[in-house]
C-alpha positions as CSV (number, residue, x, y, z in Angstrom):
1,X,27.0,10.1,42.3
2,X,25.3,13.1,43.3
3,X,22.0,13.7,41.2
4,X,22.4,16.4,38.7
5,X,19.8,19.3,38.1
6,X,20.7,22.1,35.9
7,X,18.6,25.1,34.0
8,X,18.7,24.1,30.3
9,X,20.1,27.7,29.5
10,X,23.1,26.9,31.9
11,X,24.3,23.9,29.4
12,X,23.7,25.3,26.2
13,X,26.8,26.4,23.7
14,X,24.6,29.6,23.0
15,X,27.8,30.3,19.8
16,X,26.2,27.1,18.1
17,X,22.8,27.5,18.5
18,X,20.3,28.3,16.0
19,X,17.0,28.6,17.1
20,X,15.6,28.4,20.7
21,X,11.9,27.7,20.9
22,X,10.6,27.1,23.8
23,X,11.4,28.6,27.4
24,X,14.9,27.5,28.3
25,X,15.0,28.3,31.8
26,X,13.3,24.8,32.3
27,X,15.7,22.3,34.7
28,X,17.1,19.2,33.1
29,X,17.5,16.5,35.4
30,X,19.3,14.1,32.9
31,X,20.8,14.1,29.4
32,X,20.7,11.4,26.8
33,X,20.9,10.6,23.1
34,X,19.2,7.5,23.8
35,X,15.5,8.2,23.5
36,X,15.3,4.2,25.5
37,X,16.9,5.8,28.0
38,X,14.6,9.2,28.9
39,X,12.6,9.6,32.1
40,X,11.1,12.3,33.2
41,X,13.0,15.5,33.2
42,X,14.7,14.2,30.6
43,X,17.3,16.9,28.0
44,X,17.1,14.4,24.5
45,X,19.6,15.2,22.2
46,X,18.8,13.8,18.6
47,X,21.7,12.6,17.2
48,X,22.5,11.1,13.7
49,X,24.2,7.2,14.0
50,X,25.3,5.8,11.9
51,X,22.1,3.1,12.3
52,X,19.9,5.3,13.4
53,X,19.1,8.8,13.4
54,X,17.5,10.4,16.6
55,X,15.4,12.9,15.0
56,X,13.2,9.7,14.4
57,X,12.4,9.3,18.0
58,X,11.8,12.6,19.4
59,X,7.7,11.9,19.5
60,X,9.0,8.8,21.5
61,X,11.2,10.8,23.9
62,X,8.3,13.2,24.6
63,X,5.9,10.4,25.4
64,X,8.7,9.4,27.7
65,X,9.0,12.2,29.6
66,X,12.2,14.9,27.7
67,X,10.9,18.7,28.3
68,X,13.5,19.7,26.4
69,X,14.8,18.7,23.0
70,X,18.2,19.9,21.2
71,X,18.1,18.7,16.9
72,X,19.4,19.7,13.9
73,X,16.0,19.8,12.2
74,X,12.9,20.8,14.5
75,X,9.5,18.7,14.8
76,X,7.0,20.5,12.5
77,X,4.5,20.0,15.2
78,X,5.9,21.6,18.5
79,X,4.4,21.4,21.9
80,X,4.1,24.2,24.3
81,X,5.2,22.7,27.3
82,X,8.5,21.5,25.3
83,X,11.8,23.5,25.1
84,X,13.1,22.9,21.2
85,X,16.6,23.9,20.4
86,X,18.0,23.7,16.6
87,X,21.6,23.3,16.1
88,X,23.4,22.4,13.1
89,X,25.4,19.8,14.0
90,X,23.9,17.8,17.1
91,X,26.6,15.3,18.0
92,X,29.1,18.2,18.4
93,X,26.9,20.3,20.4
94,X,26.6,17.1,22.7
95,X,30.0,17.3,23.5
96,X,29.6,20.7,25.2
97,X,26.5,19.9,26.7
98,X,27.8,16.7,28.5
99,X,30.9,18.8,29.8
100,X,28.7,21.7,30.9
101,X,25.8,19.7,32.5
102,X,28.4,17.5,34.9
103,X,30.0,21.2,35.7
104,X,33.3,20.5,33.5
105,X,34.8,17.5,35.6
106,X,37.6,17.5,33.2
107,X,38.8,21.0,34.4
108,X,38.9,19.6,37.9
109,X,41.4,16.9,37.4
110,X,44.5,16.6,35.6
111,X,43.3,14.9,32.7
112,X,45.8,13.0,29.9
113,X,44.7,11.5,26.4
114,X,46.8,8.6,24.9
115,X,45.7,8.0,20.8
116,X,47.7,5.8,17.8
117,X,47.2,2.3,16.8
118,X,48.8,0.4,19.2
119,X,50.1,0.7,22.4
120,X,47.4,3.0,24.5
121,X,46.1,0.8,26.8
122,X,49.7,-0.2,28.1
123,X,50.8,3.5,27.8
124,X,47.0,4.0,30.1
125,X,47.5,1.6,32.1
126,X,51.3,1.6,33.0
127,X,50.7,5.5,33.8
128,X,47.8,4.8,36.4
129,X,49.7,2.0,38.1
130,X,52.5,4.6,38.4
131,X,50.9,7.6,39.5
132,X,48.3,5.2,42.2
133,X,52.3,3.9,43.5
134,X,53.3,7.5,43.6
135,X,50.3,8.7,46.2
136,X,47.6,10.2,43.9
137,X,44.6,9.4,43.5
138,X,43.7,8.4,39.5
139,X,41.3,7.4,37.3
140,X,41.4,4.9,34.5
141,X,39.5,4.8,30.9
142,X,40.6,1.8,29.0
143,X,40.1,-0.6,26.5
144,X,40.0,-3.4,29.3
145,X,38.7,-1.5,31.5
146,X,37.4,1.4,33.6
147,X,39.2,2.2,37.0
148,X,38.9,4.7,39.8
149,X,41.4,4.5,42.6
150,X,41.0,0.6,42.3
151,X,37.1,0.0,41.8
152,X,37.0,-1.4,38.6
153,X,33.8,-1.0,36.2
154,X,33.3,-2.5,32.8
155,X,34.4,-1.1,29.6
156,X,32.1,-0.9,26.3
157,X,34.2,0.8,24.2
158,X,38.2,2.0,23.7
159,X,36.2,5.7,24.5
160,X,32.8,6.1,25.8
161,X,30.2,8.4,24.3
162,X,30.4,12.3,25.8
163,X,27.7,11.6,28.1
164,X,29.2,8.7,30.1
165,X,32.2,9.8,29.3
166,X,31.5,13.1,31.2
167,X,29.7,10.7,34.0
168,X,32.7,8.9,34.5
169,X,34.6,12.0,35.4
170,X,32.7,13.4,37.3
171,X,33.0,10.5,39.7
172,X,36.2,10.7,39.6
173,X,36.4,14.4,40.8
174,X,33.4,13.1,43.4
175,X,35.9,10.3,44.8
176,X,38.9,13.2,44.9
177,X,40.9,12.0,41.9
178,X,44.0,14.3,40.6
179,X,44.8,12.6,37.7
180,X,42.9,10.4,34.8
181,X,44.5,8.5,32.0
182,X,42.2,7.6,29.1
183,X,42.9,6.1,25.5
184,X,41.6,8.0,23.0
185,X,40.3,6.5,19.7
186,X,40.4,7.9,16.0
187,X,36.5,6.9,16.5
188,X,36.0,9.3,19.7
189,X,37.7,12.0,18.0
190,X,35.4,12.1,15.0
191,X,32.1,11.4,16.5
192,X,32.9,14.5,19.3
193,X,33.3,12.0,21.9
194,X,35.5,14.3,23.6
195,X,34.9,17.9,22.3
196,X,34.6,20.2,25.6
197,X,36.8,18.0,27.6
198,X,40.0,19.9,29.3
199,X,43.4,17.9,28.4
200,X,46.8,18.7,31.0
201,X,48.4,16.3,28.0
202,X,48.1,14.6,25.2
203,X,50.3,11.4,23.6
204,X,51.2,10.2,20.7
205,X,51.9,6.5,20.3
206,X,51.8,5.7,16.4
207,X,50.3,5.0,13.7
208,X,49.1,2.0,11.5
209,X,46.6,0.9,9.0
210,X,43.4,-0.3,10.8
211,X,39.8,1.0,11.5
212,X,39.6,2.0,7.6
213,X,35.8,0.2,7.4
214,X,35.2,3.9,9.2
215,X,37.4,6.0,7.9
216,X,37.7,5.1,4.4
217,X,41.0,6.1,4.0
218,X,44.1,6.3,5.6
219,X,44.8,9.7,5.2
220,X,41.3,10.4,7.3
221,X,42.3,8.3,10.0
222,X,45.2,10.0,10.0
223,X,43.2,13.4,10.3
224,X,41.1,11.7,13.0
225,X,44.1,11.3,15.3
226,X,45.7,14.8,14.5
227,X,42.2,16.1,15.1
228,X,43.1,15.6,18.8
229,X,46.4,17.2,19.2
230,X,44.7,20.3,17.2
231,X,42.1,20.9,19.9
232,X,44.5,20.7,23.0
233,X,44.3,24.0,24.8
234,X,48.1,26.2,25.1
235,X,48.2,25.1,29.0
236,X,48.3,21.8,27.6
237,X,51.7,19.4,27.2
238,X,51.4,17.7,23.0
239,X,53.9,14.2,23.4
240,X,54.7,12.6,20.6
241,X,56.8,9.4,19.7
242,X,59.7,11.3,17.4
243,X,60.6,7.6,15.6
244,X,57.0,7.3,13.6
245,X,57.2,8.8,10.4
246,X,54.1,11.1,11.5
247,X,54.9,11.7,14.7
248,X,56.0,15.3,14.0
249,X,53.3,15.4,11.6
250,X,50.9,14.8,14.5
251,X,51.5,17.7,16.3
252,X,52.2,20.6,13.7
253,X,49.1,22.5,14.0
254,X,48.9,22.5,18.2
255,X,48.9,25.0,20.2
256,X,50.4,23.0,23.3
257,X,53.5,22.8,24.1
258,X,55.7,19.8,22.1
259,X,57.7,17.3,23.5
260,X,59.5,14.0,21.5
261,X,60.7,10.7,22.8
262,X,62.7,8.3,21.1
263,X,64.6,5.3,20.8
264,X,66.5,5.9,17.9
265,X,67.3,9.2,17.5
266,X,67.8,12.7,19.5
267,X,65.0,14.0,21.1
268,X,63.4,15.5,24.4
269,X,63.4,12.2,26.2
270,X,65.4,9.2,24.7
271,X,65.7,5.9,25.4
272,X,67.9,2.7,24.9
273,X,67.4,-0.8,25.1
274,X,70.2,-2.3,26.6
275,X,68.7,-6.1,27.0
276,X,65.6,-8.0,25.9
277,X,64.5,-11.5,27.0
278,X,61.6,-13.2,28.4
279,X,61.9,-11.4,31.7
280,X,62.1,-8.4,31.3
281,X,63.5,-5.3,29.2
282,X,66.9,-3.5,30.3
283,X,66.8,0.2,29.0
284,X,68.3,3.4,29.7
285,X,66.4,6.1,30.0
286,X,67.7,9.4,29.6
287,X,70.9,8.3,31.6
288,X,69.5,5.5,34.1
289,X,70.0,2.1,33.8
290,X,66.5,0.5,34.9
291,X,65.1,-2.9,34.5
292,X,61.3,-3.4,33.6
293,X,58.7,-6.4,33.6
294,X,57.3,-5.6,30.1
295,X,59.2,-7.1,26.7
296,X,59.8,-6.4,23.7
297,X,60.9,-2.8,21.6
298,X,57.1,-1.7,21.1
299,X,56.6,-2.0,24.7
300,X,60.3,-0.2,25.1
301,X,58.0,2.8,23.3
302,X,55.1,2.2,25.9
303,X,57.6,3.0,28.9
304,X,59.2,5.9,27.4
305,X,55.7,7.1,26.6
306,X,55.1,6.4,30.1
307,X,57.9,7.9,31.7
308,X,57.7,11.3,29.5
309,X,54.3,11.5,30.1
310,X,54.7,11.6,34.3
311,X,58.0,14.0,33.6
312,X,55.8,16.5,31.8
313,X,53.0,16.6,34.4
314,X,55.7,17.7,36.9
315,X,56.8,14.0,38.4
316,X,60.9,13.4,39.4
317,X,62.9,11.5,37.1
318,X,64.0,8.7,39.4
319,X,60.4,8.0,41.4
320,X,58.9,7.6,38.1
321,X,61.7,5.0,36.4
322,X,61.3,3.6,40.1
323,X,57.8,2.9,40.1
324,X,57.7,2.4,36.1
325,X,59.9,-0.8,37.3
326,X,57.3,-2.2,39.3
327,X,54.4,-2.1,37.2
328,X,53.4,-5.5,35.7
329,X,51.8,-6.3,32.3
330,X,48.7,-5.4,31.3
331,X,46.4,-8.1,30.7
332,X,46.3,-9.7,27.6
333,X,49.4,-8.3,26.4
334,X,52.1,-10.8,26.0
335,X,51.1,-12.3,28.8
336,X,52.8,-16.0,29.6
337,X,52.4,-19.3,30.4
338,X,55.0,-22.0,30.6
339,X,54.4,-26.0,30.4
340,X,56.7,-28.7,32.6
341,X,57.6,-29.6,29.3
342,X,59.0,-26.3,28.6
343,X,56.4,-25.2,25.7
344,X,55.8,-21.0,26.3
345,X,52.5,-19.4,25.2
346,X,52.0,-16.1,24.6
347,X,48.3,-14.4,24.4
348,X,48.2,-11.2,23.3
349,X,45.7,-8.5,21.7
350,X,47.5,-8.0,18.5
351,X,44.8,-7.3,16.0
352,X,46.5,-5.2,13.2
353,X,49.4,-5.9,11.2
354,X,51.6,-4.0,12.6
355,X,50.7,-4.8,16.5
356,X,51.2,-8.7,15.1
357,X,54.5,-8.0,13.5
358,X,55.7,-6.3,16.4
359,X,54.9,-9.4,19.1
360,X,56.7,-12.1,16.5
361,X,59.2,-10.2,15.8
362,X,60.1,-9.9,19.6
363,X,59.5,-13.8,20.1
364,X,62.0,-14.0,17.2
365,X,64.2,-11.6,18.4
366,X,64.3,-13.9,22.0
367,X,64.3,-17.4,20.6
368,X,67.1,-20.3,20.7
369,X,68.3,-22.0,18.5
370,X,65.6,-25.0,17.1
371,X,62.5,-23.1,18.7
372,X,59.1,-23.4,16.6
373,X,57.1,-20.0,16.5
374,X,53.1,-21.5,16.3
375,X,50.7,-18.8,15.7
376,X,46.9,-18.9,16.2
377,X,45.3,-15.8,14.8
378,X,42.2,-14.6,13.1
379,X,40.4,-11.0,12.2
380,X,37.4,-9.9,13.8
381,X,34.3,-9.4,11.5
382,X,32.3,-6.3,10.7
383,X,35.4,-4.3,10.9
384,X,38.4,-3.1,8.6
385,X,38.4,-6.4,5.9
386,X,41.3,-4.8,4.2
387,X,44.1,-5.7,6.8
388,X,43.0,-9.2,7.2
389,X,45.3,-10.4,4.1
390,X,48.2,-8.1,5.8
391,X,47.7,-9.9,8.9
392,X,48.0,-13.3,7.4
393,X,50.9,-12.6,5.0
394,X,52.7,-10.7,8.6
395,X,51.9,-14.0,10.6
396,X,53.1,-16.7,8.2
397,X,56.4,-14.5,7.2
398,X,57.3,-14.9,11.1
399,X,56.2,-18.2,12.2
400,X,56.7,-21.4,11.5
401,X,53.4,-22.5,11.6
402,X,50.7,-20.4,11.5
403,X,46.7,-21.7,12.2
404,X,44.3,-19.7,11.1
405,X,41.3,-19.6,13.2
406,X,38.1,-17.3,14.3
407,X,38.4,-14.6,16.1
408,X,34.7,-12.5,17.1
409,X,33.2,-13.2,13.8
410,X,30.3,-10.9,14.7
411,X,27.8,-11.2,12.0
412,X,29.7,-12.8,9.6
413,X,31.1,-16.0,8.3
414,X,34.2,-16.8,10.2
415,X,34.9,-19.3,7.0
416,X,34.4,-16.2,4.8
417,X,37.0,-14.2,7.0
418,X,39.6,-17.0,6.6
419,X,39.6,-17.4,3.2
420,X,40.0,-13.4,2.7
421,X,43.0,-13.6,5.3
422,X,44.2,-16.6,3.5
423,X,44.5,-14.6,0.0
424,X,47.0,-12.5,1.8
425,X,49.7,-15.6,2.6
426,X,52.6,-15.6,-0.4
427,X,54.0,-19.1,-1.9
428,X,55.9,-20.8,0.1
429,X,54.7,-19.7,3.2
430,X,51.4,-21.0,2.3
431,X,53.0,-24.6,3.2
432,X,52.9,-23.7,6.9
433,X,49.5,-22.6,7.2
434,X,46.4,-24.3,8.2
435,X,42.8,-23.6,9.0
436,X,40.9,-24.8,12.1
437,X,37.7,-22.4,12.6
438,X,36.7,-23.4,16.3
439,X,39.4,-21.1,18.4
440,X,39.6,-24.0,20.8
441,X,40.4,-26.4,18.5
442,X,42.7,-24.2,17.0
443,X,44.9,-23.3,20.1
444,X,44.4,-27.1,21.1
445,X,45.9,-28.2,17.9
446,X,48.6,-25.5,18.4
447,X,49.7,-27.2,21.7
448,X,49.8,-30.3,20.1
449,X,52.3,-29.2,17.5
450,X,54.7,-28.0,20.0
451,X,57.7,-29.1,21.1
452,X,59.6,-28.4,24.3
453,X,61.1,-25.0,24.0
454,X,58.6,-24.0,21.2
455,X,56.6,-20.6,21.4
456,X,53.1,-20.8,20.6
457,X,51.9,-17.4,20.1
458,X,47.5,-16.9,20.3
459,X,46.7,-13.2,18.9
460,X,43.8,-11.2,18.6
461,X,41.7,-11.4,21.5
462,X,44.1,-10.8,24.5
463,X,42.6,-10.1,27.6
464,X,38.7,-10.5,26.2
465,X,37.0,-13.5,28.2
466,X,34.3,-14.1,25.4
467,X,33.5,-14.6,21.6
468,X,30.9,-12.8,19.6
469,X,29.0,-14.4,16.9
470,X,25.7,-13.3,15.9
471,X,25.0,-10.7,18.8
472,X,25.4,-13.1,21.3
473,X,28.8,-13.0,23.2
474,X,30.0,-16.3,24.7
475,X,32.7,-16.8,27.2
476,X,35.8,-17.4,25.5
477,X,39.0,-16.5,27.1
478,X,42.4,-17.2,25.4
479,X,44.3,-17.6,28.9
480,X,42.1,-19.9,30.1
481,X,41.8,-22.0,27.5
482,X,45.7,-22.2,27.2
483,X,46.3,-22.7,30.9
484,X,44.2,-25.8,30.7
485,X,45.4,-27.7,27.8
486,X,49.0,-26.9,28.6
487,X,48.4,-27.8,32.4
488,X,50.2,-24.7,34.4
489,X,50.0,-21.8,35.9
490,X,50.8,-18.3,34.7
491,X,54.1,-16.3,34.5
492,X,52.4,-13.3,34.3
């Protein structure tokens, strides 16, 4: 990318500001809320984390090199050659600061937000493989990864900070980009992640229990996700999935325009499935009969999602249901791999309750007569404890064996995580469950159990290739492991 220079007066969201002191017509030449990460020339925003607080390292950022500084709560000893702004809430002011500094890159594509519990990096992802098959150039922000027009670069998070979030964009627009598809989390929303940004649209996918370690409550991680339908712009497009009971909810306060998709009842864009197997999904969409590579009803959702999405950013009906039938999974969702003896595993990023129920349910949904379901699973640590019993119970209600294994502990005691998942498992189904804490074991132990034409089922990690315990991330990938012990080669 292009380096960036801008006079500090050129990025500031004068409306919020409180206090300039200082002479803001000094040039930035970078912005950060990382004081780590200042050089000279350097804007340092000081932000309150929720480790840290920024306003402790100001001093630091100097010595570093910032000339300018944006707080909530000004140094009591300011320095002449230093431009100190005073806002009252830092990490929103961020937002617009990012967006203004890279010149709005947002504005200068056609940019489309996917948030709910489950289901937005297929939603991303199917989109960007469609529109790339379609002719246009895209860009990608995903859980599994970032993409522009088929250079991939690593992911850190479901939604970067506003900073390289704003980056990222503006590469896009640099490498001529019309469209970018990018999962927004409950997380983003609340931290300002993506305050300033320009949305063309904005989906809906639905709406779980999970990520209540932040949130607290449900009813704020339900605000989080609404937050972002309530800040898309009237030019905007507001999609929504019409068969969650707060998908209407979701959209009553926004000022785009509203559009439904369903599988179950009327709406603006409905679906049907026709047939569900192993290979495939046969639906009709809004008329068309049209057979895709994805499985299951949750991922019936994805596509409609999908094909709405491309409809209300101006695409024709039959190119997109077209090219929506030649997109593949997405890696590390319900991806397959089949043994010469017949024995199917299925890896898959299921990590709530409800993502879990909705991937057994399918395999029940599709098995024969006699077929095991085996399912490995565990709960990642230092986040929401209160689903891990939900997870357990959901797993050992639709399996007939169920191991209970690690998943990325983190910093705590994978044991300890077990035996909180384990409280969650009712009498009798607490006869098919055991408890293996090395994953490898686990899944090793699960291919053992299997018979030929049994489904063994690994949830959790999906497409991650490592395990983190104790800060330290080891490779660990699910596939790999699987592939090995059973001795093939994957389906998909």
């Amino acid at each position: 990318m292009n380096p960036v220079q801008k006079q500090l007066k050129e990025i500031l969201e004068l409306s919020l500001v409180l206090e300039i002191k200082g002479k803001p017509d000094i040039v930035i030449s970078e912005i950060t809320a990382d004081s780590r990460k200042v050089t000279p020339g350097s804007l340092f925003i000081a932000t309150r984390g929720t480790q840290t607080d920024g306003h402790n390292f100001i001093e630091q950022a100097i010595t570093q090199g910032a000339v300018a500084i944006i707080a909530e709560v000004l140094p009591s000893n300011l320095k002449k050659a230093i431009c100190y702004v005073q806002v009252a809430d830092s990490t929103l002011f961020l937002g617009y600061v990012a967006c203004r500094f890279f010149d709005n890159p947002s504005a200068k594509l056609r940019l489309t937000g996917i948030t709910g519990t489950n289901g937005k990096t297929t939603t991303v992802t199917l989109l960007y493989q469609l529109f790339r098959n379609l002719g246009y150039s895209c860009g990608m922000i995903s859980t599994i990864r970032n993409e522009v027009n088929g250079e991939i670069l690593t992911a850190t998070h479901t939604t970067p900070d506003a900073i390289s979030l704003n980056r990222l964009l503006a590469m896009m627009v640099e490498k001529g980009c019309d469209y970018c598809f990018m999962e927004v989390s409950s997380h983003a929303v609340v931290q300002h992640r993506i305050t300033g940004l320009t949305y063309a649209a904005g989906v809906f996918s639905n709406i779980t229990h999970d990520h209540l370690d932040y949130h607290g409550t449900f009813a704020e991680y339900l605000k989080a996700k609404k937050g972002f339908f309530d800040q898309l712009p009237q030019t905007a497009v507001a999609i929504s999935n019409k068969d969650d009971r707060n998908g209407e909810v979701m959209l009553q306060n926004t000022r785009a325009a509203r559009k439904f998709y369903s599988l179950q009842s009327m709406a603006d864009f409905n679906g049907r499935i026709l047939e569900n197997s192993l290979n495939g999904l046969h639906m009709s969409v809004d008329g068309f009969e049209v057979w895709f590579q994805l499985i299951g009803e949750f991922n019936a959702y994805n596509i409609l999602a999908a094909y709405t999405t491309a409809i209300c950013l101006g695409m024709e009906k039959v190119e997109v249901l077209q090219g929506l039938s030649r997109c593949e999974p997405v890696a590390g969702r319900f991806n397959q791999v089949r043994s010469d003896q017949d024995v199917t595993a299925i890896v898959d990023y299921a990590h709530t309750p409800d993502a879990i129920e909705n991937v057994l349910e399918t395999i029940v949904s599709l098995r024969t007569a006699g077929v095991q379901i085996i399912t490995v699973v565990g709960a990642g640590g230092n986040r929401d404890p209160f689903k891990r019993p939900v997870m357990a119970r959901t797993a050992s209600r639709l399996s007939d064996r169920v191991i209970l294994t690690s998943d990325n502990p983190r910093d705590e005691d994978p044991d300890q995580i077990i035996e909180e998942m384990k409280k969650g498992i009712e009498f009798p189904d607490q006869l098919k469950v055991i408890t293996i804490t090395n994953r490898k074991e686990a899944i090793k132990a699960a291919c053992a159990f299997a018979r030929p034409g049994d489904i063994i089922a690994i949830l959790g990690k999906g497409h991650e290739n490592y395990q983190e315990i104790k800060g330290i991330r080891h490779h660990f990938d699910d596939l790999e492991i699987v592939r090995e012990l059973l001795s093939v080669t994957p389906i998909t």
